[in-house]
N, C-alpha and C positions, 0 to 999 in steps of 0.2 A: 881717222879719215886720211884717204889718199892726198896727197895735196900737188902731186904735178902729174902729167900725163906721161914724165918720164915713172914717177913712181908706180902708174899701173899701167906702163906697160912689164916691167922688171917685176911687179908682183903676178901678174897675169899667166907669165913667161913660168913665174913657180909655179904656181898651181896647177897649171899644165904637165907638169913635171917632163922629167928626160923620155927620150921616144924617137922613132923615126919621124918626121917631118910626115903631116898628113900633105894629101895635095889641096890647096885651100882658094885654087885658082879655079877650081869648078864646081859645084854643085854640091851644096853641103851631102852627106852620110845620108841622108833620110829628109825629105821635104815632107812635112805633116800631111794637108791636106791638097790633093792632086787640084782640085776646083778652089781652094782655099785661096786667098792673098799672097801665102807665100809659095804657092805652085803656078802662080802667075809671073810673082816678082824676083824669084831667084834667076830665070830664064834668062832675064833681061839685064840682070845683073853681072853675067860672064863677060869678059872680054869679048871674045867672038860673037856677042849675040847678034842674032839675026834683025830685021828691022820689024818685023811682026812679033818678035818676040817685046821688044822695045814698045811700038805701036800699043801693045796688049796692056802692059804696065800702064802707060801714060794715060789710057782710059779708065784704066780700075784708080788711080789716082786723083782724078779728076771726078770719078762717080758718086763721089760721098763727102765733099766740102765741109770741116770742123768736124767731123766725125771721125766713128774708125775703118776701117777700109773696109770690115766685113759686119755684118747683124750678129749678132750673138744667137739669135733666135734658129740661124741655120746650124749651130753644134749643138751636141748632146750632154757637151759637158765646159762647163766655163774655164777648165782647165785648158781643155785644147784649143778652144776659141782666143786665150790668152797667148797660149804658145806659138798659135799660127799667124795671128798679129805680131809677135814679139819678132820672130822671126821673118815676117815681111818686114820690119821697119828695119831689119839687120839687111837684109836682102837692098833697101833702098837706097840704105848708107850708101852700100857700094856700088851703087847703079847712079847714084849722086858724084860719089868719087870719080867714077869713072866715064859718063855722060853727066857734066854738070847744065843743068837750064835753072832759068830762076823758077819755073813754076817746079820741079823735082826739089831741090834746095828748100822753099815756102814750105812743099807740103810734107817734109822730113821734119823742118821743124813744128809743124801744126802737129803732127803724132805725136812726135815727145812730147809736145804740152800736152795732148790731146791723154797720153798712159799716162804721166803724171797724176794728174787729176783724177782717172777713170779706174783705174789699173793696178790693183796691189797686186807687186813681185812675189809676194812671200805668199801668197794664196792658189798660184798656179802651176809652177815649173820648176823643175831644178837645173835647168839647161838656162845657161848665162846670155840666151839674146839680145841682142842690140845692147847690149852693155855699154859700149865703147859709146855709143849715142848718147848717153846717159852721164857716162864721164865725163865726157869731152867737154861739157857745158861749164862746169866751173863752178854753177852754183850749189851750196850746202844740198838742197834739197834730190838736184838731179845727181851729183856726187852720194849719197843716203839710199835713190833708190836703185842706184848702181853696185855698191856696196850689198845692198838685200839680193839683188841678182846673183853675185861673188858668194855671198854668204853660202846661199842654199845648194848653190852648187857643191863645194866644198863639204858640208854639214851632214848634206846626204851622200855622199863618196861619191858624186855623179861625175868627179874631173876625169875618173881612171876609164869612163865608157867613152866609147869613141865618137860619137856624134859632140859629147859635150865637151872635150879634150881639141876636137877640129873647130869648135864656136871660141873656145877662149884662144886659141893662136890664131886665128882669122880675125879676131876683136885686137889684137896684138899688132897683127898688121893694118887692121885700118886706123890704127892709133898709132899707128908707126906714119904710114901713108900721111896724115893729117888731118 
């Protein structure tokens, strides 16, 4: 087990391997679903974002209290419905970093417990979403399903494709960020 947030960010940084620096201040490689959670929530997530794009977030945030941000019932496959949640709550981190309010903060953490609970890593993705979410926390368990995020990424050689390689050095920098 990782045991400091300096040790995953230094193991992250490997697995990533050498490369040119992606650009990881905008808009990941591929946002899943255009109407999905995270084609609402990455928007909102950049630096520059607009205040309708912000606005747009803090309503799909607010839409679905203890739950997950989206119904599973609208994908075809519990795969991508995972991945498109995994990746909004990666999209929220940084929209929390970067416009912090207490209800965004609340409801970053209400996800993480909320995929904890709901949510097994190993059954959806091999792309390291919201990882850093996961890590950051400290405890065995959220540390465990951050690690099964790392794992499969790796397992399946998914570090060397570019969407997954931009996820784990943007998880680098919001672990770096704090």
């Amino acid at each position: 087990m990782l045991s400091s947030i300096n040790d995953w960010i230094l193991h992250l940084q490997g697995v990533a391997g050498p490369g040119a620096m992606p650009d990881i201040d905008g808009l990941p490689p591929a946002v899943l679903a255009g109407g999905g959670p995270d084609g609402v929530l990455w928007p909102a997530a950049l630096a520059g974002a607009d205040a309708a794009a912000v606005d747009a977030a803090d309503r799909l945030l607010a839409a679905r209290p203890g739950q997950s941000l989206s119904d599973i019932a609208g994908f075809r496959a519990l795969e991508v419905w995972t991945e498109c949640e995994l990746s909004a709550l990666h999209a929220l981190s940084r929209l929390v970093r970067l416009r912090p309010t207490p209800a965004r903060v609340a409801r970053l953490e209400e996800l993480r417990a909320w995929h904890m609970e709901h949510t097994q890593p190993d059954n959806a993705t091999n792309r390291p979403w919201a990882l850093h979410v996961f890590a950051r926390v400290g405890d065995p368990e959220s540390a465990l399903y951050a690690e099964t995020l790392l794992h499969n990424v790796t397992a399946s050689d998914a570090r060397h494709e570019p969407l997954s390689r931009w996820i784990l050095l943007d998880c680098v920098r919001e672990l770096t960020a704090g």
